[in-house]
Backbone as numpy.savetxt, mean C-alpha at the origin, in Angstrom:
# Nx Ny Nz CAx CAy CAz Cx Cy Cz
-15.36 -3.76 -1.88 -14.03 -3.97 -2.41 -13.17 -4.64 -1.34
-12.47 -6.11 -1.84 -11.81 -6.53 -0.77 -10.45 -5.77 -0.53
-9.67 -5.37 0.23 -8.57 -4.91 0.87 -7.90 -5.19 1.94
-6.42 -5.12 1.88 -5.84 -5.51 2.79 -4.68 -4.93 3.11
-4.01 -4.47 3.92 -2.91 -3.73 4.27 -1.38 -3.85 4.55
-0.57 -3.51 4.60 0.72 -3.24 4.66 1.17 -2.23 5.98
1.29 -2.73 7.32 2.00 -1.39 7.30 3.29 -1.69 8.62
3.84 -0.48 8.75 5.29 -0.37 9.46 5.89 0.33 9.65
7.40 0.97 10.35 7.54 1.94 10.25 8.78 1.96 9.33
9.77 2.80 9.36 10.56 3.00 7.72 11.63 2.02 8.27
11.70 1.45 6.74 12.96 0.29 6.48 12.50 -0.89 7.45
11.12 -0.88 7.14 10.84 -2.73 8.25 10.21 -3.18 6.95
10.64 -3.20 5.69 10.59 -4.34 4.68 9.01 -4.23 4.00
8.10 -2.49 4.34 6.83 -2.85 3.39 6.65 -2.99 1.99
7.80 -2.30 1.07 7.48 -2.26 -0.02 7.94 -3.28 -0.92
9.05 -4.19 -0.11 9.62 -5.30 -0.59 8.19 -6.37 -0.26
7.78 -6.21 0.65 6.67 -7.41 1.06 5.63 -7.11 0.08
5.21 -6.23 -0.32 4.13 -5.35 -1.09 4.54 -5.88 -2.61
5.56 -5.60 -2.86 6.10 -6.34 -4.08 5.86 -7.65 -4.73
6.30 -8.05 -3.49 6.16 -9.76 -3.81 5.11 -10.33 -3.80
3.99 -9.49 -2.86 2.97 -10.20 -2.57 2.68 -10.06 -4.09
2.59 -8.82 -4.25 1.88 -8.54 -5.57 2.26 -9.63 -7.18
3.43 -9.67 -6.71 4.00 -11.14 -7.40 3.46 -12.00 -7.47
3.15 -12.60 -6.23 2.60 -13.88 -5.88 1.23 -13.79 -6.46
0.41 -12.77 -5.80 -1.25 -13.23 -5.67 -1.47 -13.19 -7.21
-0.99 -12.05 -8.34 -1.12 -11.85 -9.20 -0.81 -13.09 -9.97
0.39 -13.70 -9.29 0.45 -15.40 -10.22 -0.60 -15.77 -9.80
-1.41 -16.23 -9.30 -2.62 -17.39 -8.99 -4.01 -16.72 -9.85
-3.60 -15.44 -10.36 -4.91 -15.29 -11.34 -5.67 -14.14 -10.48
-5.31 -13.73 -9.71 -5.94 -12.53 -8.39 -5.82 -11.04 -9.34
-7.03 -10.37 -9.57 -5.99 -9.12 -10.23 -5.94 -8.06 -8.71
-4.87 -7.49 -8.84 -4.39 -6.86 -7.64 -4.63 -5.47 -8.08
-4.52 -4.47 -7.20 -4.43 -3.22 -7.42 -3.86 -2.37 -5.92
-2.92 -1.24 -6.10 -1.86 -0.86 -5.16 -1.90 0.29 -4.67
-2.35 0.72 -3.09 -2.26 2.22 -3.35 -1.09 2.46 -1.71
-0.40 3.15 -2.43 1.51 3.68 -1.23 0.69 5.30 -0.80
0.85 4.81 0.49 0.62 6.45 0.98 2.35 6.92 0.84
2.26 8.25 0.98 3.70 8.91 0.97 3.24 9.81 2.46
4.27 9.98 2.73 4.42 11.21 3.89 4.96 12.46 3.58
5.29 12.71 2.25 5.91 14.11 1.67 5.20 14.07 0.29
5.52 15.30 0.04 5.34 15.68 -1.03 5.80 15.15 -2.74
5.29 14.65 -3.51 6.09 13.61 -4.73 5.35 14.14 -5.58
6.32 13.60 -7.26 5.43 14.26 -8.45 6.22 13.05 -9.96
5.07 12.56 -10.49 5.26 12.09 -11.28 5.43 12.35 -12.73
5.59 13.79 -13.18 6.42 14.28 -14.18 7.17 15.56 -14.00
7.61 16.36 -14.88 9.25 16.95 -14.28 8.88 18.16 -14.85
9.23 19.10 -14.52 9.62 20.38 -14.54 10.47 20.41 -16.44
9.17 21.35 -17.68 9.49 21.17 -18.40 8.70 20.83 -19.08
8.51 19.26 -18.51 7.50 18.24 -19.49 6.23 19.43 -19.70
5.46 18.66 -20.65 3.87 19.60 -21.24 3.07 18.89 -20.11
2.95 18.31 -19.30 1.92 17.87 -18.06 2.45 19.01 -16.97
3.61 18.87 -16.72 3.77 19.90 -15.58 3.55 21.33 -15.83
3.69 21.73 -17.55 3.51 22.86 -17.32 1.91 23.17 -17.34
1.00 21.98 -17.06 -0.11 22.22 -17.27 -0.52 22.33 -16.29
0.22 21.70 -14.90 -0.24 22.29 -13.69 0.49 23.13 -12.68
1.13 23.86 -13.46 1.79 25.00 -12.71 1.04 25.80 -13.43
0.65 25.70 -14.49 -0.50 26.69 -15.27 -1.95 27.09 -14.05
-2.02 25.85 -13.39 -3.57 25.62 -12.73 -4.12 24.96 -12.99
-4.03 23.93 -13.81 -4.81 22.63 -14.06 -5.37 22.17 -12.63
-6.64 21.73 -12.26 -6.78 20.92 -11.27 -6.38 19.40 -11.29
-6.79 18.96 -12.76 -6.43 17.44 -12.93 -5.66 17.42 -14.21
-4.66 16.95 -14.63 -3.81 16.36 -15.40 -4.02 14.95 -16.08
-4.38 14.80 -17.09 -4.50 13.14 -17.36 -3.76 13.06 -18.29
-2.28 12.19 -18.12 -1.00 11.80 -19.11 -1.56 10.44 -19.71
-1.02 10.41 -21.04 -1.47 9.14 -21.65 -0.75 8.66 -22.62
-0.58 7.30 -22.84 0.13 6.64 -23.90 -0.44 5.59 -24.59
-0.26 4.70 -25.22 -0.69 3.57 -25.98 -0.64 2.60 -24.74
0.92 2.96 -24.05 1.19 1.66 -22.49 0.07 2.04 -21.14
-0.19 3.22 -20.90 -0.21 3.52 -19.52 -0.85 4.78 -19.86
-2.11 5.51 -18.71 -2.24 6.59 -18.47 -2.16 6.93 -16.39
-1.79 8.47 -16.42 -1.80 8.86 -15.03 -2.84 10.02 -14.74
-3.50 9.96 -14.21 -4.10 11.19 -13.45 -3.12 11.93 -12.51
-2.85 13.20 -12.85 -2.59 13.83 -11.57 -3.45 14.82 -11.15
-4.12 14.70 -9.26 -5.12 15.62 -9.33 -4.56 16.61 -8.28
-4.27 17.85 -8.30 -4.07 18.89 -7.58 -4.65 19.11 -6.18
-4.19 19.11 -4.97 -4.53 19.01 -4.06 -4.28 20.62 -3.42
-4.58 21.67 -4.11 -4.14 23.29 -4.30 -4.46 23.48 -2.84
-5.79 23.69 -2.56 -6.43 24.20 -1.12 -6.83 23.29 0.01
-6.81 21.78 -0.77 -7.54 20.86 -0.20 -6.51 20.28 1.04
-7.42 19.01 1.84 -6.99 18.37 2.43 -6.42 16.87 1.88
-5.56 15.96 2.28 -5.37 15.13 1.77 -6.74 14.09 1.48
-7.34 13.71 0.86 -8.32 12.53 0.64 -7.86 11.31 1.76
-8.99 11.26 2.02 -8.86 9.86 3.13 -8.97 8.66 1.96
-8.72 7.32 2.47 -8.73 6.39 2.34 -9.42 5.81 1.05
-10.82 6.04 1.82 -12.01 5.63 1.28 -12.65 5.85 0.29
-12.02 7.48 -0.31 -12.17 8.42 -1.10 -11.62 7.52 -2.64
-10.02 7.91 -2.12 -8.70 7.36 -2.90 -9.68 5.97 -3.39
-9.69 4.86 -2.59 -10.45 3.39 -3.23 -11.57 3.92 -4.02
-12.59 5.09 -3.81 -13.41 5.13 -5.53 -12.54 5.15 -6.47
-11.14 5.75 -6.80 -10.49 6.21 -7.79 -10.23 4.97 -8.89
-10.17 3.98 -8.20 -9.63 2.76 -9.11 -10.52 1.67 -8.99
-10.02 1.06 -10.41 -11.35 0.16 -11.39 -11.29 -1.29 -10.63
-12.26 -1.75 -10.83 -12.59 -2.56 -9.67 -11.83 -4.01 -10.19
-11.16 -4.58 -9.05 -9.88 -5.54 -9.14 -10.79 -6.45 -7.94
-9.76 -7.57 -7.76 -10.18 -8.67 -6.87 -9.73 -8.08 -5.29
-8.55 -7.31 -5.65 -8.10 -7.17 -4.44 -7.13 -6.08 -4.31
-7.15 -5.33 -3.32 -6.33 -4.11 -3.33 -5.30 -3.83 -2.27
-4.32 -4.00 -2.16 -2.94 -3.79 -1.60 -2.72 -2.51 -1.10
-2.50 -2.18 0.41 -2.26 -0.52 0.80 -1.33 -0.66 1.85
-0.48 -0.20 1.01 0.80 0.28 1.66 0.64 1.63 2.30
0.94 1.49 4.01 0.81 2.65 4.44 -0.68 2.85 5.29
-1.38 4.16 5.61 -2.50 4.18 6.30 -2.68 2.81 7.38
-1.43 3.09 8.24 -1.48 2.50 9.22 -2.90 2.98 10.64
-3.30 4.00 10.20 -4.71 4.50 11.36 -5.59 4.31 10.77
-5.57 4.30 9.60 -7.22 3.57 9.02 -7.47 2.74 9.68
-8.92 2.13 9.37 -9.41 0.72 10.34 -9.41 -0.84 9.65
-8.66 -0.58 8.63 -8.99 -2.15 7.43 -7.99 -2.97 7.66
-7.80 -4.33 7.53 -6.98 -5.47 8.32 -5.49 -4.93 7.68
-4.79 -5.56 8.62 -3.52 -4.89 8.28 -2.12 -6.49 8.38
-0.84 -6.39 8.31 -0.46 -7.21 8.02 0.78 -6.38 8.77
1.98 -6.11 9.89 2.89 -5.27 9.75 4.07 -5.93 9.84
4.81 -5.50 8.57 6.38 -5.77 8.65 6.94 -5.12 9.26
7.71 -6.01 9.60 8.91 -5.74 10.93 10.22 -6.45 10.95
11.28 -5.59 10.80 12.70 -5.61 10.87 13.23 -5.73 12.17
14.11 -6.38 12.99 14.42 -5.96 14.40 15.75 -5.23 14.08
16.10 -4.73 13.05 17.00 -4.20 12.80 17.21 -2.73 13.49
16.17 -2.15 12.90 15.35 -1.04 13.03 15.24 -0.70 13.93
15.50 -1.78 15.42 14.90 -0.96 16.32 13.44 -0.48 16.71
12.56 -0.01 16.18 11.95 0.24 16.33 10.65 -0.97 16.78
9.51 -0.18 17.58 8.74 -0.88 18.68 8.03 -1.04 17.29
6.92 -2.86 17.75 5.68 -3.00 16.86 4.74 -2.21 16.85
4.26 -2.25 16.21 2.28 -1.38 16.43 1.86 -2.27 16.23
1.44 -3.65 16.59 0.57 -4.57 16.31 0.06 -4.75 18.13
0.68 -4.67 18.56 0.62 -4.99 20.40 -0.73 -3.56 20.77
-0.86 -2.49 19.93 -1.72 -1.75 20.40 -2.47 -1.60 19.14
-2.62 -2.45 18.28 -3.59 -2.31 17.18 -4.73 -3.18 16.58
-5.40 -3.88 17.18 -6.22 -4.37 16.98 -6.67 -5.00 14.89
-6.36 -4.31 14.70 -6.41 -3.76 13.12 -5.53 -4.87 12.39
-4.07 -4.84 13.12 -3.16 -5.58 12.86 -3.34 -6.66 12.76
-3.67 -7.88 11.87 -3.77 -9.49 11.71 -3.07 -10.22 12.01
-1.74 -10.19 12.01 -0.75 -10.57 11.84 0.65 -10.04 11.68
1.74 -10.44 12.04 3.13 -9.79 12.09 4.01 -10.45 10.79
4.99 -10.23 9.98 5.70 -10.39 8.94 7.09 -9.75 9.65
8.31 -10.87 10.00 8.84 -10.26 10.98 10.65 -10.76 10.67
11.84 -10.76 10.54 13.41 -11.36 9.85 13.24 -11.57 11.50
12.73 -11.77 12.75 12.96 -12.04 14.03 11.72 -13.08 14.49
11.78 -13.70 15.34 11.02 -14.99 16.33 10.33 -13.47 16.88
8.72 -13.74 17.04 8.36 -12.72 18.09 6.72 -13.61 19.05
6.86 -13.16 20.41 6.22 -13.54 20.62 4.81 -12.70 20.48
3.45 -12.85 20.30 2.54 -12.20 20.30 1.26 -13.35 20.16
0.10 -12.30 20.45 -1.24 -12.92 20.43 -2.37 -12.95 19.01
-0.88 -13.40 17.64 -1.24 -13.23 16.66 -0.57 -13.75 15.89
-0.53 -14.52 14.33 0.19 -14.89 13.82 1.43 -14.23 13.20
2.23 -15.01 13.45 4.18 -14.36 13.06 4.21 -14.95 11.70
4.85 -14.70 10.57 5.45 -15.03 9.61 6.55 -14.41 9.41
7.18 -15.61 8.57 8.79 -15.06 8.14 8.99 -13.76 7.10
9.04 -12.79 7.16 9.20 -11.65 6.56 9.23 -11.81 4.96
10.11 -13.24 5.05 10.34 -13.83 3.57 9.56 -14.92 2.87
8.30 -15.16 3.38 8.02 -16.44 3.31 6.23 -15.84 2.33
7.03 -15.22 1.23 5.48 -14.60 0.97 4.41 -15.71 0.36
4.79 -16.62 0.04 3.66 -17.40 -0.22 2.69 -18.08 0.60
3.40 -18.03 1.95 2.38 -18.29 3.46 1.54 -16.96 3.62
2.62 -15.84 3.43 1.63 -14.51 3.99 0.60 -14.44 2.83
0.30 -14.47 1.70 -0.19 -14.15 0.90 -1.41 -15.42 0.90
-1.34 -16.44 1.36 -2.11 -17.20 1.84 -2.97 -16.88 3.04
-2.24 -16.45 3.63 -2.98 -16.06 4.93 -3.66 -14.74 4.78
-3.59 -13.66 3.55 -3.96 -12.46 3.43 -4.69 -13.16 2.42
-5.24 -13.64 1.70 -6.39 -14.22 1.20 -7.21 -15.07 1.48
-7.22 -15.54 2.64 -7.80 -16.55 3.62 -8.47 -15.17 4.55
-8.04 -14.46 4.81 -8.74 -13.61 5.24 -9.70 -12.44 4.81
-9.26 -12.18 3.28 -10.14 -11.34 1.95 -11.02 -12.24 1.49
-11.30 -13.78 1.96 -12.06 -14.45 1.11 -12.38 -14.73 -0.21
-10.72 -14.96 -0.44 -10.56 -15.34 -1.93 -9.55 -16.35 -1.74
């Protein structure tokens, strides 16, 4: 499965870049597929609904469904979070898969960067890192793109997925 990454630290522009890319590649006929790590705890139906009360009941897995859309939700009760690698069996096989987040995994990575923020790159100690996506000039031993310029990055992140 080809894949490619997203990552940064908060408010350096991943989910806006993640967006667009997904914009973009998806125009040229690419089917994409998206997986956002979170760092807390989240839940995609509410207190009430007949899914939640199915897993406050003890459901291990939840599967919501409509004519538009279905969701799995799978209970993570005792467990550890699923790595990476795990999560990519979960979904049906696409051209290309977008991961926002899992910046310590080992799969090519792409990191946006705000100089707004303050905050230091992780590309200077990451090997992993391909390239920088950056609203600042930076110097490095790797390609810079304009934060905004997703039809170069998205070129260059499929020049490297071999598609």
């Amino acid at each position: 499965m080809r894949m490619y990454g997203v990552v940064g630290w908060k408010n350096a522009g991943k989910t806006g870049l993640m967006e667009r890319l997904v914009t973009e590649i998806t125009g040229r006929g690419v089917t994409v597929s998206t997986i956002k790590h979170a760092h807390h705890s989240f839940d995609v139906d509410h207190a009430g609904k007949d899914s939640h009360r199915h897993r406050v009941a003890g459901a291990t897995e939840v599967l919501l469904a409509s004519r538009n859309r279905f969701a799995l939700m799978h209970e993570l009760r005792a467990e550890d979070e699923p790595p990476l690698e795990v999560l990519l069996t979960k979904l049906s096989p696409v051209d290309l898969v977008l991961i926002e987040g899992y910046k310590r995994d080992g799969h090519r990575k792409i990191e946006a960067h705000r100089a707004v923020t303050g905050n230091p790159l992780i590309a200077p100690g990451d090997p992993t890192i391909r390239a920088v996506a950056s609203d600042s000039e930076l110097a490095l031993d790797r390609p810079v793109f304009d934060l905004d310029d997703t039809c170069t990055i998205a070129d260059f992140i499929l020049r490297e997925v071999g598609l």
